[in-house]
C-alpha positions in Angstrom: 0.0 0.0 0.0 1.2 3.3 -0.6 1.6 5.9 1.9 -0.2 9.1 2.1 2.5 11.0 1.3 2.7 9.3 -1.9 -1.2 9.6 -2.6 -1.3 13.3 -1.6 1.5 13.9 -4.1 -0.4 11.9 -6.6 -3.6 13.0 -6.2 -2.4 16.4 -6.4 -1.0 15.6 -10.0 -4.0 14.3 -11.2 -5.9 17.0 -10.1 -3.9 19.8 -12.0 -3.4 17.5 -15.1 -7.1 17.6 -15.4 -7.1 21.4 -15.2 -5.3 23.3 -17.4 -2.6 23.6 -15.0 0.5 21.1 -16.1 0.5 17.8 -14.7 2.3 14.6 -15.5 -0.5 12.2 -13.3 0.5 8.9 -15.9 4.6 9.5 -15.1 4.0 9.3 -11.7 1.3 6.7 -11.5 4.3 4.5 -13.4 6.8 5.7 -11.3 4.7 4.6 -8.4 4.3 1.1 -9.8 7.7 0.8 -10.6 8.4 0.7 -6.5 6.1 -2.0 -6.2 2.8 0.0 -4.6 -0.5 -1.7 -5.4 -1.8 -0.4 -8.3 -6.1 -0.5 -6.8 -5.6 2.4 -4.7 -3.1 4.4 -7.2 -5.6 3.9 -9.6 -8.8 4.6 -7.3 -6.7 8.0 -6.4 -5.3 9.4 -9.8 -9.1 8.6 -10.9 -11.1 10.3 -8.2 -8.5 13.0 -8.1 -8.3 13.8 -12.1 -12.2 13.8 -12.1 -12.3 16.8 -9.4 -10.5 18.6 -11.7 -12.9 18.2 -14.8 -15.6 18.8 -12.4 -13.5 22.5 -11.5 -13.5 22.4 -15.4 -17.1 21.5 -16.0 -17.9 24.3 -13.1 -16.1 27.1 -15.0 -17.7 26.4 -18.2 -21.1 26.7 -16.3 -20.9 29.6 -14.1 -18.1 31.5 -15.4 -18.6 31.3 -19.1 -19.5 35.4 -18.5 -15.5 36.0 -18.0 -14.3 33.8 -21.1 -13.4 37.2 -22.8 -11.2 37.8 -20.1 -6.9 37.2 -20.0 -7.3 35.2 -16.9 -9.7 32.8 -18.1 -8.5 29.3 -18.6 -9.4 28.1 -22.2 -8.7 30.3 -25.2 -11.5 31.1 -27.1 -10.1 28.8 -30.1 -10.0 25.7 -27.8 -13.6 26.6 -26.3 -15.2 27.1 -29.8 -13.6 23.4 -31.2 -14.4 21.7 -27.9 -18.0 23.1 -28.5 -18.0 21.9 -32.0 -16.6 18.5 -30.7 -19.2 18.7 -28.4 -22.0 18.8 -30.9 -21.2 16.9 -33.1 -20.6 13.5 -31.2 -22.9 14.5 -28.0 -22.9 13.5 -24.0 -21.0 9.9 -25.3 -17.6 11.8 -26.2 -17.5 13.1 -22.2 -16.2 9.4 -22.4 -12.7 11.2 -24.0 -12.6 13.6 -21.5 -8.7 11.8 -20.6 -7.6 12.8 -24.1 -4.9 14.6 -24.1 -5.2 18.8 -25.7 -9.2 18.1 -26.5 -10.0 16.8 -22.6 -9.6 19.8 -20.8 -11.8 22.1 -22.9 -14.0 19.4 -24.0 -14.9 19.3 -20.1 -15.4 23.3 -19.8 -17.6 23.0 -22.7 -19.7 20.3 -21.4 -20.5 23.1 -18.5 -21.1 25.8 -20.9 -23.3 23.7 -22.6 -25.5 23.1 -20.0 -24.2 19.2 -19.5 -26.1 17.9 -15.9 -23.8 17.4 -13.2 -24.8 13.3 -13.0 -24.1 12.7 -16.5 -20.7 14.7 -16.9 -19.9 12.9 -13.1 -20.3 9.3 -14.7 -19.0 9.1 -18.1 -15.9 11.5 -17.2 -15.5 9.2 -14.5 -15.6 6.3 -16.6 -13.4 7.6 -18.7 -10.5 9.0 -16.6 -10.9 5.3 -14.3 -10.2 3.7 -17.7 -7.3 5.3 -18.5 -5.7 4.9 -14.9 -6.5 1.5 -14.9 -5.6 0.4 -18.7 -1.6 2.1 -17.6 -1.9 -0.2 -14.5 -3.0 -3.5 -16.7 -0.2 -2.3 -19.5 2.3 -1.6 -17.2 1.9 -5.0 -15.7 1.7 -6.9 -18.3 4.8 -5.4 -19.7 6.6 -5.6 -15.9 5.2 -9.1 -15.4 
């Protein structure tokens, strides 16, 4: 089992890589494995922690979309207009890619823009970011083992 040391650190990594703060949550979560900590609760961490990000994401898009104009605001108005179109076009099932790297992070803001309900963002970005945690565990293991 990993310490808390080690979680904290983690879960503060996944946390900012699901904002648009920079993050490296998958180095780490490898790095972890590599010193032999259980990969359940690294995974169950990373996860919960990367999907309190897109929910500060999600909760931008939806009560702050008034400031997008502004310097300070998070997503360029490029990104937020493709994530939009994104969006659209492929509907609530692409909060499933939410993990991908460059399109996530928007793609999340723009789910709260467009109006997305807290329950459905909660599950299928949660799905989604879970999956990828878990699929670097599984690969990481089967290449280690």
């Amino acid at each position: 089992m990993a310490d808390p040391a080690t979680l904290a650190l983690l879960a503060a990594s996944a946390f900012t890589s699901a904002t648009l703060l920079p993050g490296s949550s998958e180095a780490l979560l490898l790095a972890q494995l590599t010193t032999g900590h259980a990969a359940a609760p690294l995974v169950a961490v990373a996860a919960a922690a990367n999907l309190a990000g897109s929910l500060v994401n999600w909760a931008l898009g939806r009560f702050l979309m008034r400031w997008r104009d502004r310097r300070w605001f998070p997503v360029s108005a490029g990104a937020l207009e493709r994530a939009e179109r994104w969006y659209r076009r492929h509907g609530l099932w692409s909060l499933l890619l939410a993990w991908v790297p460059v399109v996530g992070d928007p793609l999340t803001v723009a789910a709260g823009a467009l109006r997305v309900g807290f329950w459905p963002f909660l599950i299928l970005v949660g799905i989604g970011k879970a999956g990828r945690y878990a699929a670097l565990a599984a690969g990481f293991h089967t290449l280690a083992g």
